[in-house]
PDB file of N, CA, C and O in Angstrom:
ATOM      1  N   UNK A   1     -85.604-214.007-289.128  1.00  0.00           N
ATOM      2  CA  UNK A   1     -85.600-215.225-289.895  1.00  0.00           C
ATOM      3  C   UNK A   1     -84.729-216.257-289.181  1.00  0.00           C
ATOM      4  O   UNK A   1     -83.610-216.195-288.672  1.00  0.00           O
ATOM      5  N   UNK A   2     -85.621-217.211-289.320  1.00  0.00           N
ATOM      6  CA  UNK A   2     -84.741-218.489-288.452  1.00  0.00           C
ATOM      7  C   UNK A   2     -83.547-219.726-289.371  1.00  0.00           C
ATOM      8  O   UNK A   2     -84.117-220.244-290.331  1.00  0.00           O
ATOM      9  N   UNK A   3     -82.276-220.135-289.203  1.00  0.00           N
ATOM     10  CA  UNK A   3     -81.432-220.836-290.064  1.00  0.00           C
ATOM     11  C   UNK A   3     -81.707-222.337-289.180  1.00  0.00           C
ATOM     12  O   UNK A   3     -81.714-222.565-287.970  1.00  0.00           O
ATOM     13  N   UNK A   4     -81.895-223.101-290.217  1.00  0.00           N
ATOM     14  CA  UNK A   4     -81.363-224.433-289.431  1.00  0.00           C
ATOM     15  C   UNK A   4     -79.935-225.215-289.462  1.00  0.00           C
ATOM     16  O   UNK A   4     -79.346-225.571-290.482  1.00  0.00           O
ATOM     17  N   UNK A   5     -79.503-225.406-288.093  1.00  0.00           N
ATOM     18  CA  UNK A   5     -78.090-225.611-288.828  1.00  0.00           C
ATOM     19  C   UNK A   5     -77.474-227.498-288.237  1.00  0.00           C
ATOM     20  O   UNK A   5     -77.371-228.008-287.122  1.00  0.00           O
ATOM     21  N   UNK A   6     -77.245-227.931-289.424  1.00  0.00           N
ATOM     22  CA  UNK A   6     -77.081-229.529-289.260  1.00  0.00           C
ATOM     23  C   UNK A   6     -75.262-229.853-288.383  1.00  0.00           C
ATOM     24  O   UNK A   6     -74.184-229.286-288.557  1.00  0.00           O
ATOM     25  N   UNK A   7     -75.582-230.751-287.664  1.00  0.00           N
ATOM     26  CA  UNK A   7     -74.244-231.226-286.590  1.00  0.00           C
ATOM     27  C   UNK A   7     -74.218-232.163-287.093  1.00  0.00           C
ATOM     28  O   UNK A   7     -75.301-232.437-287.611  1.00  0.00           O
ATOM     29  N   UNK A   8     -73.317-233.019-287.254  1.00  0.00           N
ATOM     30  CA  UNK A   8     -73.034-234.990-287.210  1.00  0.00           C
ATOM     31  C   UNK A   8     -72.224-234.722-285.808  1.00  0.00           C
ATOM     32  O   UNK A   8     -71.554-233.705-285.626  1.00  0.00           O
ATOM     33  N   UNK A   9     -72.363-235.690-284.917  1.00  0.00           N
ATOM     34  CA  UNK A   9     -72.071-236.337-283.903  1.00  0.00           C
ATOM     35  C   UNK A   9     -71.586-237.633-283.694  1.00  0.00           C
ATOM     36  O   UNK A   9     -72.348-238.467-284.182  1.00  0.00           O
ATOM     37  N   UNK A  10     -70.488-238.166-283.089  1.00  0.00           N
ATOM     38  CA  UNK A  10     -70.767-239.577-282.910  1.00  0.00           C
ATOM     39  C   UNK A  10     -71.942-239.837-281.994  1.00  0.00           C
ATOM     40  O   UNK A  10     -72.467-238.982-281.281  1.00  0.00           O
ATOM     41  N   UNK A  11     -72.325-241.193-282.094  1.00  0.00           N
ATOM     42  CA  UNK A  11     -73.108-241.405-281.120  1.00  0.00           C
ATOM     43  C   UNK A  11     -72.956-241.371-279.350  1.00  0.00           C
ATOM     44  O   UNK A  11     -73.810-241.379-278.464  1.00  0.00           O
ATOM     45  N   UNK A  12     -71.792-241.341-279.327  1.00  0.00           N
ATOM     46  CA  UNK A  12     -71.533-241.345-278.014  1.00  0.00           C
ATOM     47  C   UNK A  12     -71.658-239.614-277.229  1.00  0.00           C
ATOM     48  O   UNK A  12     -72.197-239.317-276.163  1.00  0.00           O
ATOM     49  N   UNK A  13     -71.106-238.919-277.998  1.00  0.00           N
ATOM     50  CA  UNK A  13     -71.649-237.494-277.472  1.00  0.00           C
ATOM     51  C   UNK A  13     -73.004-237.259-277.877  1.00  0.00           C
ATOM     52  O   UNK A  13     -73.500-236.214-277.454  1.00  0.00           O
ATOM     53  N   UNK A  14     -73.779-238.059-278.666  1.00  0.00           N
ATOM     54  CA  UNK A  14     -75.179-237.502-279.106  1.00  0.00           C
ATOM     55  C   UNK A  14     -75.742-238.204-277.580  1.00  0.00           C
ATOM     56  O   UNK A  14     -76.652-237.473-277.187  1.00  0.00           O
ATOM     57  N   UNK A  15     -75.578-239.058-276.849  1.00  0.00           N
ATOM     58  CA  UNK A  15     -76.223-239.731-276.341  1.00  0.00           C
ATOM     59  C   UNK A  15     -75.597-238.992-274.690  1.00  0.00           C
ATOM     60  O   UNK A  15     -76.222-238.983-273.630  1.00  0.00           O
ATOM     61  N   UNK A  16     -74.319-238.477-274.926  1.00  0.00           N
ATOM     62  CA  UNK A  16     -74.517-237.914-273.590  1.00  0.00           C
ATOM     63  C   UNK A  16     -74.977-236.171-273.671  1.00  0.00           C
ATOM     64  O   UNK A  16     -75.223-235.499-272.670  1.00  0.00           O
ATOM     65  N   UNK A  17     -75.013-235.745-274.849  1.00  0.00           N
ATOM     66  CA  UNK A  17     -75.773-234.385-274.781  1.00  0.00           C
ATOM     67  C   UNK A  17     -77.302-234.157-274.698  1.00  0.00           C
ATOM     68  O   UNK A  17     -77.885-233.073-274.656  1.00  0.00           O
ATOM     69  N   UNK A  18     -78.013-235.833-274.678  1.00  0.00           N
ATOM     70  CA  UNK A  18     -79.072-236.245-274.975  1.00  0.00           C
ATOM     71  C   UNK A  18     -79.319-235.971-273.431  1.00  0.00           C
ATOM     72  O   UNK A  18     -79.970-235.045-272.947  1.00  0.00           O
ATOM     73  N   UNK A  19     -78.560-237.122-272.684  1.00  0.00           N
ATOM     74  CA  UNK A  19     -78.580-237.380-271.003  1.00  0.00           C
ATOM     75  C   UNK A  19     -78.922-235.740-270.513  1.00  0.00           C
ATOM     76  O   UNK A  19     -79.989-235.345-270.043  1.00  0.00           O
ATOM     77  N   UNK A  20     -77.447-234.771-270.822  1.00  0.00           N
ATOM     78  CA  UNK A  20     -77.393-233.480-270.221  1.00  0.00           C
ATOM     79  C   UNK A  20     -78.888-232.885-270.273  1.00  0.00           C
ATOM     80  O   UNK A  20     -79.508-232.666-269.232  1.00  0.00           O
ATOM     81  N   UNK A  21     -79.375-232.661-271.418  1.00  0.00           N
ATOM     82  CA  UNK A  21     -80.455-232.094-271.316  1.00  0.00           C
ATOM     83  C   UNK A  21     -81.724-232.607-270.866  1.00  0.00           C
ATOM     84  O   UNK A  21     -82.573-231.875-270.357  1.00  0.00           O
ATOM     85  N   UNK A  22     -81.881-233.886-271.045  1.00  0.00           N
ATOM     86  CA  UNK A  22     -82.828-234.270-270.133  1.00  0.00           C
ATOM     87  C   UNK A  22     -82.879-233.875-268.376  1.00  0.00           C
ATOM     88  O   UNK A  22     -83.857-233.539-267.707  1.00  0.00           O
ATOM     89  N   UNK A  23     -81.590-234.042-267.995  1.00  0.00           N
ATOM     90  CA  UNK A  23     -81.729-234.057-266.990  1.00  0.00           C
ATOM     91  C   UNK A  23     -81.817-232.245-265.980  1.00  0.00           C
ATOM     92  O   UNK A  23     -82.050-231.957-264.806  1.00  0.00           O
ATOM     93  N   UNK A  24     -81.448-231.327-267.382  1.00  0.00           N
ATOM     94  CA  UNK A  24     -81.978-229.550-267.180  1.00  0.00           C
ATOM     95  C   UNK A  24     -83.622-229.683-267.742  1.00  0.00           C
ATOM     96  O   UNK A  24     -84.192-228.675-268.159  1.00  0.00           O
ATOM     97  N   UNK A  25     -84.102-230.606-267.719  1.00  0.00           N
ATOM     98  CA  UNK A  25     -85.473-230.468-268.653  1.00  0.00           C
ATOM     99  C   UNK A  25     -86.018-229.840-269.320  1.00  0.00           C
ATOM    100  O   UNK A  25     -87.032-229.185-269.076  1.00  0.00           O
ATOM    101  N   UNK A  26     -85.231-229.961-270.621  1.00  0.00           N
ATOM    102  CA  UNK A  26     -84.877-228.828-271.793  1.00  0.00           C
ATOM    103  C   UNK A  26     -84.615-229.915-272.925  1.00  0.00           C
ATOM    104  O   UNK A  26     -84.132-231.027-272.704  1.00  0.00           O
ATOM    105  N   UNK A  27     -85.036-229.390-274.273  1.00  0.00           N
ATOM    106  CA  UNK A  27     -85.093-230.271-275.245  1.00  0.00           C
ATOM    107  C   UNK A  27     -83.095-230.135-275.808  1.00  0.00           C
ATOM    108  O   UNK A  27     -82.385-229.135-275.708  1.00  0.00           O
ATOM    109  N   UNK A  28     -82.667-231.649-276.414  1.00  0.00           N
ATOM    110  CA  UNK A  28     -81.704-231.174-277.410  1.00  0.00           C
ATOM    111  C   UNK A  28     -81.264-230.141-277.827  1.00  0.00           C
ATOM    112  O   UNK A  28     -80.105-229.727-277.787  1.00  0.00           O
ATOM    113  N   UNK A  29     -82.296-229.619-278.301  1.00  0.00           N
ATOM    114  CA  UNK A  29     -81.883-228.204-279.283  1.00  0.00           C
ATOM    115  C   UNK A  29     -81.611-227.189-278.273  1.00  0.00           C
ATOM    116  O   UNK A  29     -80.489-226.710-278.111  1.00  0.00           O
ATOM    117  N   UNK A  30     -82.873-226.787-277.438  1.00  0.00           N
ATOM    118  CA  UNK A  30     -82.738-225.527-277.049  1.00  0.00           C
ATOM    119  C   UNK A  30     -81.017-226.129-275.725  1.00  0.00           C
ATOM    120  O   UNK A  30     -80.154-225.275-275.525  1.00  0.00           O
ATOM    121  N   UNK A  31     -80.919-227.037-275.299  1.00  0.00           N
ATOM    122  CA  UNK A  31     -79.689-226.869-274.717  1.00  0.00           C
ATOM    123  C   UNK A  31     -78.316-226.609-275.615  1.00  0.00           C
ATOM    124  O   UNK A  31     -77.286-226.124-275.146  1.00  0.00           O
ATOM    125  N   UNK A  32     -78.469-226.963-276.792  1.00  0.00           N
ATOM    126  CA  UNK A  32     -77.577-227.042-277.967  1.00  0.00           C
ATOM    127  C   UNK A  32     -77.775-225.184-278.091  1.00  0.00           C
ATOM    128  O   UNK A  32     -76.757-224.509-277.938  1.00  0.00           O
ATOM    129  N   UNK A  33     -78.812-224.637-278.305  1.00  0.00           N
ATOM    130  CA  UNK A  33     -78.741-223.214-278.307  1.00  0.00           C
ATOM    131  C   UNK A  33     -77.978-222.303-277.172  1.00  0.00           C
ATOM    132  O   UNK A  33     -77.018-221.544-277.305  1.00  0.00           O
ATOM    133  N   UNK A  34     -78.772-222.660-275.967  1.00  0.00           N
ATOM    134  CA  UNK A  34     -77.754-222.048-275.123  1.00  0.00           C
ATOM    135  C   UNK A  34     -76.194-222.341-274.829  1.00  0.00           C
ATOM    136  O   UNK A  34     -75.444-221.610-274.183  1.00  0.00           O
ATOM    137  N   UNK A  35     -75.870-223.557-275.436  1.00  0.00           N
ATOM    138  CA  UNK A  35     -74.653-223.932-275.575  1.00  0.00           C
ATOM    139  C   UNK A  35     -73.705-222.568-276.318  1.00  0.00           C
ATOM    140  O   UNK A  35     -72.953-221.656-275.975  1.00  0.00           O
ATOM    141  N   UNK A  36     -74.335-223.157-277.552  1.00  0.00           N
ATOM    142  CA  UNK A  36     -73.476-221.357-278.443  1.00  0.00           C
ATOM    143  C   UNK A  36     -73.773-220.727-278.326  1.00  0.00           C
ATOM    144  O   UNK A  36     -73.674-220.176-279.422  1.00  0.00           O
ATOM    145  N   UNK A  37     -74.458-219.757-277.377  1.00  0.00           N
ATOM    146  CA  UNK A  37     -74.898-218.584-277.441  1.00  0.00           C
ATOM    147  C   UNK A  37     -73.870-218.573-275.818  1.00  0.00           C
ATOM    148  O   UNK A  37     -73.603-217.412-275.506  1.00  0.00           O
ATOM    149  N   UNK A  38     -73.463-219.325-275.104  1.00  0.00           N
ATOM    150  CA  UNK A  38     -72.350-219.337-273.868  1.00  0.00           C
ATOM    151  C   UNK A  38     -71.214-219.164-274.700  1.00  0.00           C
ATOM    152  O   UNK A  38     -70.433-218.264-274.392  1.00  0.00           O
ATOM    153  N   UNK A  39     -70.971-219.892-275.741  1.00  0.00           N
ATOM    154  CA  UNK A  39     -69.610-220.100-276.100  1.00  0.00           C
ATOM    155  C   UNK A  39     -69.455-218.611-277.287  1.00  0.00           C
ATOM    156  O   UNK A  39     -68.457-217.896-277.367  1.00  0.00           O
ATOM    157  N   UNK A  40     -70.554-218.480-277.981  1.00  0.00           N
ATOM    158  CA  UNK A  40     -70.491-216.962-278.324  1.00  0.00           C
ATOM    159  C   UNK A  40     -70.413-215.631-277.645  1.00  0.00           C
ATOM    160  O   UNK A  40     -70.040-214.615-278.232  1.00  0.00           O
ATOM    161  N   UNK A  41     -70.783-215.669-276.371  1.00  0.00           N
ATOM    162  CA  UNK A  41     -70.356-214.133-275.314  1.00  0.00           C
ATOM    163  C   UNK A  41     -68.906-214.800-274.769  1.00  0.00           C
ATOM    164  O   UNK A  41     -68.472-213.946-273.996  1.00  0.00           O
ATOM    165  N   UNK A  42     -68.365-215.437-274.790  1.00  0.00           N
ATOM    166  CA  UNK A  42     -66.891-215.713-273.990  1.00  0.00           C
ATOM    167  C   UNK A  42     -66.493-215.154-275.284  1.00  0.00           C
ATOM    168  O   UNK A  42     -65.303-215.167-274.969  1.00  0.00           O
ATOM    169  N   UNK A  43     -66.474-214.744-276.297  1.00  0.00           N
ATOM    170  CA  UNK A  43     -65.385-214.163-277.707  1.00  0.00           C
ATOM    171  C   UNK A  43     -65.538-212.817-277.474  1.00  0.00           C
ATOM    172  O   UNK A  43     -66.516-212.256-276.980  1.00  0.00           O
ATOM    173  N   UNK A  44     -64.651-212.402-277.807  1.00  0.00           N
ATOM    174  CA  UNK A  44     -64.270-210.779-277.430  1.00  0.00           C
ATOM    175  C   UNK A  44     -65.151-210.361-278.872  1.00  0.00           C
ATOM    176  O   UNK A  44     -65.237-210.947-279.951  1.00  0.00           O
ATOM    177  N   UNK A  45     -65.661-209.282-278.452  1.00  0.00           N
ATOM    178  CA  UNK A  45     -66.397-208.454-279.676  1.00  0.00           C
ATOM    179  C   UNK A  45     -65.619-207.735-280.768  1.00  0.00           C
ATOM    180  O   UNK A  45     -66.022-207.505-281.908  1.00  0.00           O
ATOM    181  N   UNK A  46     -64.254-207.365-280.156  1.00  0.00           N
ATOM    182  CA  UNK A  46     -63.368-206.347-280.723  1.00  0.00           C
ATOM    183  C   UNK A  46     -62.074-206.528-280.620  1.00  0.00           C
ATOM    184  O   UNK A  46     -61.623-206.017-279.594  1.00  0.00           O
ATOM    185  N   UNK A  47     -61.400-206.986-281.194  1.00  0.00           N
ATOM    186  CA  UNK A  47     -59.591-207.258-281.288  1.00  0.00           C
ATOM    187  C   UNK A  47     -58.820-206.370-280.116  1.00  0.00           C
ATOM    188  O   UNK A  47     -58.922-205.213-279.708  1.00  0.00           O
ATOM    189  N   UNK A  48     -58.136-207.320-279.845  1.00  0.00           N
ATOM    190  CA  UNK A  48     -57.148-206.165-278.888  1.00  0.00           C
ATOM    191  C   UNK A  48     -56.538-205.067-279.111  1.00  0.00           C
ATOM    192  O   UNK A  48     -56.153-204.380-278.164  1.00  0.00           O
ATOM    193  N   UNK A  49     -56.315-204.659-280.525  1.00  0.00           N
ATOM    194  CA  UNK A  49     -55.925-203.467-281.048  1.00  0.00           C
ATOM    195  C   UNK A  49     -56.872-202.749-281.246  1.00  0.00           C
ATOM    196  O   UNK A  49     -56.721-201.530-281.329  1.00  0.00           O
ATOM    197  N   UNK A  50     -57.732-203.173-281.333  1.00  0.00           N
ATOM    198  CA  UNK A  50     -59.169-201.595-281.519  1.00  0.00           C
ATOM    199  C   UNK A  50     -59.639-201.345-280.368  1.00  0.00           C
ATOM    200  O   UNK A  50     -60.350-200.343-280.285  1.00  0.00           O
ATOM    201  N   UNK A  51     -59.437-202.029-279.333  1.00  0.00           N
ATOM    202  CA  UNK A  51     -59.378-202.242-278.120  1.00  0.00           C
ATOM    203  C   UNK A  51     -58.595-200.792-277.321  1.00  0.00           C
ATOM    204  O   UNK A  51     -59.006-199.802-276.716  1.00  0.00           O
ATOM    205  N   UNK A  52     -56.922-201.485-277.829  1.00  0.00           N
ATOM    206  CA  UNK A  52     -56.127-200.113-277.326  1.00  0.00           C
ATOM    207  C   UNK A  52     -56.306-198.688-278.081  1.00  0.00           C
ATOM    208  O   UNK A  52     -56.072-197.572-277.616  1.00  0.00           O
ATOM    209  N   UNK A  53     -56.764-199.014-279.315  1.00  0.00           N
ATOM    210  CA  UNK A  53     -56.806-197.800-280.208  1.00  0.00           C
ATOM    211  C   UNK A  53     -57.935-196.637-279.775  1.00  0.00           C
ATOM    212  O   UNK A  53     -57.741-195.444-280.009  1.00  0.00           O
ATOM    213  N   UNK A  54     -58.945-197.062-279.220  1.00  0.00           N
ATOM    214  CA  UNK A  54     -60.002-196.789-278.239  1.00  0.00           C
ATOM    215  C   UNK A  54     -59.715-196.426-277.469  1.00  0.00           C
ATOM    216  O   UNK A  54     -60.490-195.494-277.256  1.00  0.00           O
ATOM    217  N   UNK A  55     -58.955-196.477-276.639  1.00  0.00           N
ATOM    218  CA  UNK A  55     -58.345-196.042-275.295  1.00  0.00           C
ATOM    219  C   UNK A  55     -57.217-194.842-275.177  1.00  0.00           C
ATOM    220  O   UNK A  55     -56.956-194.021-274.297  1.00  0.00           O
ATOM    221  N   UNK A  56     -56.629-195.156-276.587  1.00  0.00           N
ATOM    222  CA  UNK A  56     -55.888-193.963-276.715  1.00  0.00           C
ATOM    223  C   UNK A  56     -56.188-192.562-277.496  1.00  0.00           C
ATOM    224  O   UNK A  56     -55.419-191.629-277.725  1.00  0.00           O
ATOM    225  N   UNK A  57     -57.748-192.749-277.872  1.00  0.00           N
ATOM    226  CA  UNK A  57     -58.230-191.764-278.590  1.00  0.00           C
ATOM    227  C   UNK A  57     -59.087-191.122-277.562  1.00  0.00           C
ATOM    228  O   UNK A  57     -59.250-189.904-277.486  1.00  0.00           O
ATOM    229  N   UNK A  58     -59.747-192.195-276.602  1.00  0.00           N
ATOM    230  CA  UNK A  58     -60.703-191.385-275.694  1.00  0.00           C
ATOM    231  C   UNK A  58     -59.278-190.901-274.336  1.00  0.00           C
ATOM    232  O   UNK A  58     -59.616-190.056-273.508  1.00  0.00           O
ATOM    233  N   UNK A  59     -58.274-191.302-274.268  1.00  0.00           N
ATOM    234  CA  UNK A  59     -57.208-190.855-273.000  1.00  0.00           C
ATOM    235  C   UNK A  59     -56.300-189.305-273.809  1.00  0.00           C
ATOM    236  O   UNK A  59     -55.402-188.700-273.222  1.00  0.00           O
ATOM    237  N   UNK A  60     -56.843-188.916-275.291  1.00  0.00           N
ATOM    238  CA  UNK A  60     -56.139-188.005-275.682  1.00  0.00           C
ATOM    239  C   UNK A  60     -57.095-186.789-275.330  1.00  0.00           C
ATOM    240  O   UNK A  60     -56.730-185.700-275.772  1.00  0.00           O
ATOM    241  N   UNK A  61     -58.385-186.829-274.521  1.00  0.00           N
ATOM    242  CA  UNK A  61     -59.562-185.656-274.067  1.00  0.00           C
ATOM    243  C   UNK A  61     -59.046-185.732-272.786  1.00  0.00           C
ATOM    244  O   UNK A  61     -58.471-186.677-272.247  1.00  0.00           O
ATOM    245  N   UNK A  62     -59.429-184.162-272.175  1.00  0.00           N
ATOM    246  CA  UNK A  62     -59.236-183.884-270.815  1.00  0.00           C
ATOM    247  C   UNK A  62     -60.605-183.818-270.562  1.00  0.00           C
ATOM    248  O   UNK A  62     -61.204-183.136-271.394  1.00  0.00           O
ATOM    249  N   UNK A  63     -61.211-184.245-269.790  1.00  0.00           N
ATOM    250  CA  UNK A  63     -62.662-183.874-269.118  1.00  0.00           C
ATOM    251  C   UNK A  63     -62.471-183.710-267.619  1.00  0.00           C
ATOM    252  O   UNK A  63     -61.581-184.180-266.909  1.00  0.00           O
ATOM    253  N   UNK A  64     -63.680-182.808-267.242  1.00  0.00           N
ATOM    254  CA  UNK A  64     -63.480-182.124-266.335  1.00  0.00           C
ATOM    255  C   UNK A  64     -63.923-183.536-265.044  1.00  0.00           C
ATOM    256  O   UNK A  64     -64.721-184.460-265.199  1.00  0.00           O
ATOM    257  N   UNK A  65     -63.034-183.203-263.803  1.00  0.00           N
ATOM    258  CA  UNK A  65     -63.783-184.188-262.745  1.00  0.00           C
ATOM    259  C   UNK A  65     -63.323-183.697-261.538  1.00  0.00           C
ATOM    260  O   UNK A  65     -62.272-183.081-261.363  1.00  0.00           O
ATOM    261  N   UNK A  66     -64.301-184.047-260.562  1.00  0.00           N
ATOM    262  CA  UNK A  66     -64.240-183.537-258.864  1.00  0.00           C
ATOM    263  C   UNK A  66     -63.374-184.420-258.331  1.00  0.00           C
ATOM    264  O   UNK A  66     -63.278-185.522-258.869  1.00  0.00           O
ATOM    265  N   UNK A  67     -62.805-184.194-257.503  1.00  0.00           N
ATOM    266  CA  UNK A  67     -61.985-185.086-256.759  1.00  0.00           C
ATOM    267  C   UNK A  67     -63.034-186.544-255.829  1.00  0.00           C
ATOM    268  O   UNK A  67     -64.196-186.420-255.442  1.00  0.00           O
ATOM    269  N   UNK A  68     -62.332-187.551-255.718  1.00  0.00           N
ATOM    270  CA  UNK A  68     -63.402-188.811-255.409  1.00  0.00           C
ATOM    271  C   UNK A  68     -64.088-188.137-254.337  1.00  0.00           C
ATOM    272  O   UNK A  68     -65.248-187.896-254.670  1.00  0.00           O
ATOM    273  N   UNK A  69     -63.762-187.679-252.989  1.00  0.00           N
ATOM    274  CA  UNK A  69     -64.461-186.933-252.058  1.00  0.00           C
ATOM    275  C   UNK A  69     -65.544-186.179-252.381  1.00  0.00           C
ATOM    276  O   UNK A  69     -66.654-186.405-251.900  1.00  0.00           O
ATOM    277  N   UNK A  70     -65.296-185.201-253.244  1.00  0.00           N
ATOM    278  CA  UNK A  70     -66.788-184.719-253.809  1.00  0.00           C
ATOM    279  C   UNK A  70     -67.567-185.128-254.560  1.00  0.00           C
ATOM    280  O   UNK A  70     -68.672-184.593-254.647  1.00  0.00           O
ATOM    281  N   UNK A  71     -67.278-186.012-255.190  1.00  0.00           N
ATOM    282  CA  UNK A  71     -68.112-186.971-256.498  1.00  0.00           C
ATOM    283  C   UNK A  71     -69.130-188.189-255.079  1.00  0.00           C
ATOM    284  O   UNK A  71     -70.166-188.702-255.500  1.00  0.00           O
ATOM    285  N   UNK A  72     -68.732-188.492-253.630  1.00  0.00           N
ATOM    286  CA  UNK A  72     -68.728-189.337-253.104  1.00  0.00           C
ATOM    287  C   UNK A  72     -69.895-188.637-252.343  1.00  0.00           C
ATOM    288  O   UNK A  72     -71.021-189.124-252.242  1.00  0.00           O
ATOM    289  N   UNK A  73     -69.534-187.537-251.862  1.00  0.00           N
ATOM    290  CA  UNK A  73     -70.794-186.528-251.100  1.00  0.00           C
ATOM    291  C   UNK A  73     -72.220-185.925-251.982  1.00  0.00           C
ATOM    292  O   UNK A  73     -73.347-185.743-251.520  1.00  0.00           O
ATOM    293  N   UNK A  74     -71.708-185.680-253.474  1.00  0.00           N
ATOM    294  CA  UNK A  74     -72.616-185.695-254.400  1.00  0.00           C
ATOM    295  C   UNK A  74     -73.291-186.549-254.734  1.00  0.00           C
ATOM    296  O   UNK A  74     -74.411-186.072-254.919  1.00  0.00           O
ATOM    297  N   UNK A  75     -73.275-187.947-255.002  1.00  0.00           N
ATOM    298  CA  UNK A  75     -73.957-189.229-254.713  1.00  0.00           C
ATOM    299  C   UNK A  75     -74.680-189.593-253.487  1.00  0.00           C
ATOM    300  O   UNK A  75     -75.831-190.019-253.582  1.00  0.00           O
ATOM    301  N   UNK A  76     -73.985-189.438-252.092  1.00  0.00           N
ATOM    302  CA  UNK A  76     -74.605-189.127-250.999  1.00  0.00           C
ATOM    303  C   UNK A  76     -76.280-188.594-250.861  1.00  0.00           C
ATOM    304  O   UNK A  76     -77.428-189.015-250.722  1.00  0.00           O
ATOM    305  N   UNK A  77     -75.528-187.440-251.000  1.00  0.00           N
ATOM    306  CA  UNK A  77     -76.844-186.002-251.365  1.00  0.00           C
ATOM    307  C   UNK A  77     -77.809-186.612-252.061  1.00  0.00           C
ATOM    308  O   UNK A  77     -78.930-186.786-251.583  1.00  0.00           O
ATOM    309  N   UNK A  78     -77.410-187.063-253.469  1.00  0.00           N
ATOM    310  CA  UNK A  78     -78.684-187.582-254.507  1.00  0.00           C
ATOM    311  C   UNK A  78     -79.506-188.242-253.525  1.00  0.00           C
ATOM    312  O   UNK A  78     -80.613-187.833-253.177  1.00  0.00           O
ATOM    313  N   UNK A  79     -78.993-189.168-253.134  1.00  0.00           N
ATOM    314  CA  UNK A  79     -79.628-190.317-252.422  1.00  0.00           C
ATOM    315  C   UNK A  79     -80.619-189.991-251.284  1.00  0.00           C
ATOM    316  O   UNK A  79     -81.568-190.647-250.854  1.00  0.00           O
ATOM    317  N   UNK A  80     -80.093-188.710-250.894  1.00  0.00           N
ATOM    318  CA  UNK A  80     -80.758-188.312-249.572  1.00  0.00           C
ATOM    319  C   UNK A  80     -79.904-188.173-248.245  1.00  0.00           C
ATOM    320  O   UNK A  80     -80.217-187.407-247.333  1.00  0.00           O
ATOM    321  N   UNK A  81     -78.849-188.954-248.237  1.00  0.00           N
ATOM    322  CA  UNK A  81     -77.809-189.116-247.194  1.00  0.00           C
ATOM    323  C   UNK A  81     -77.816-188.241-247.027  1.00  0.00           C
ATOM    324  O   UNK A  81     -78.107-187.385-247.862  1.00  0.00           O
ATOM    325  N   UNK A  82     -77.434-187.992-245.629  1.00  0.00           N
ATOM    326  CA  UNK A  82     -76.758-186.688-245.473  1.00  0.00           C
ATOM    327  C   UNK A  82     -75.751-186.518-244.016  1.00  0.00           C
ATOM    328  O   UNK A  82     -76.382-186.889-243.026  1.00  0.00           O
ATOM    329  N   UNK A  83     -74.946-186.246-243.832  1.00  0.00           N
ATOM    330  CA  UNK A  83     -73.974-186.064-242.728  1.00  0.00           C
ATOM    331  C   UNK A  83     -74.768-186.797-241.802  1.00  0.00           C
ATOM    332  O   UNK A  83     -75.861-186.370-241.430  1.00  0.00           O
ATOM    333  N   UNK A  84     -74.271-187.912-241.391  1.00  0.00           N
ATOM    334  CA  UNK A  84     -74.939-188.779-239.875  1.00  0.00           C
ATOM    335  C   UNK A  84     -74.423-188.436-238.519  1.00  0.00           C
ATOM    336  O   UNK A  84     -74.868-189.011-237.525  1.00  0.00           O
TER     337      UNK A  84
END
């Protein structure tokens, strides 16, 4: 479902957000869309505390891992590489 959502502007930014998009050859709106939808992914999804709280729940598991050298030759291998 689609919302419509009303701006007031002075005229002077209506007329240079008017310019901007003309000149991406893109209507008002849809530059006005990608506008907030830029300024909506720069906001963090998740507070800095659920953030760390996350980090200290997944850093309280030991999981198992190869040392970088063998994790590095195992990728190798996948690939096909092999000792040159």
């Amino acid at each position: 479902m689609s919302k419509r959502l009303q701006v007031i502007l002075v005229d002077e930014e209506m007329a240079e957000i008017r310019e901007i998009a003309r000149s991406e050859k893109t209507t008002v709106a849809e530059w006005v869309r990608r506008a907030l939808r830029s300024a909506r992914s720069s906001v963090p999804s998740r507070s800095r505390q659920q953030k760390l709280a996350a980090l200290r729940v997944g850093s309280e598991h030991a999981f198992p891992a190869a040392d970088v050298a063998s994790m590095l030759d195992e990728i190798e291998h996948g690939y096909g590489i092999q000792d040159l």
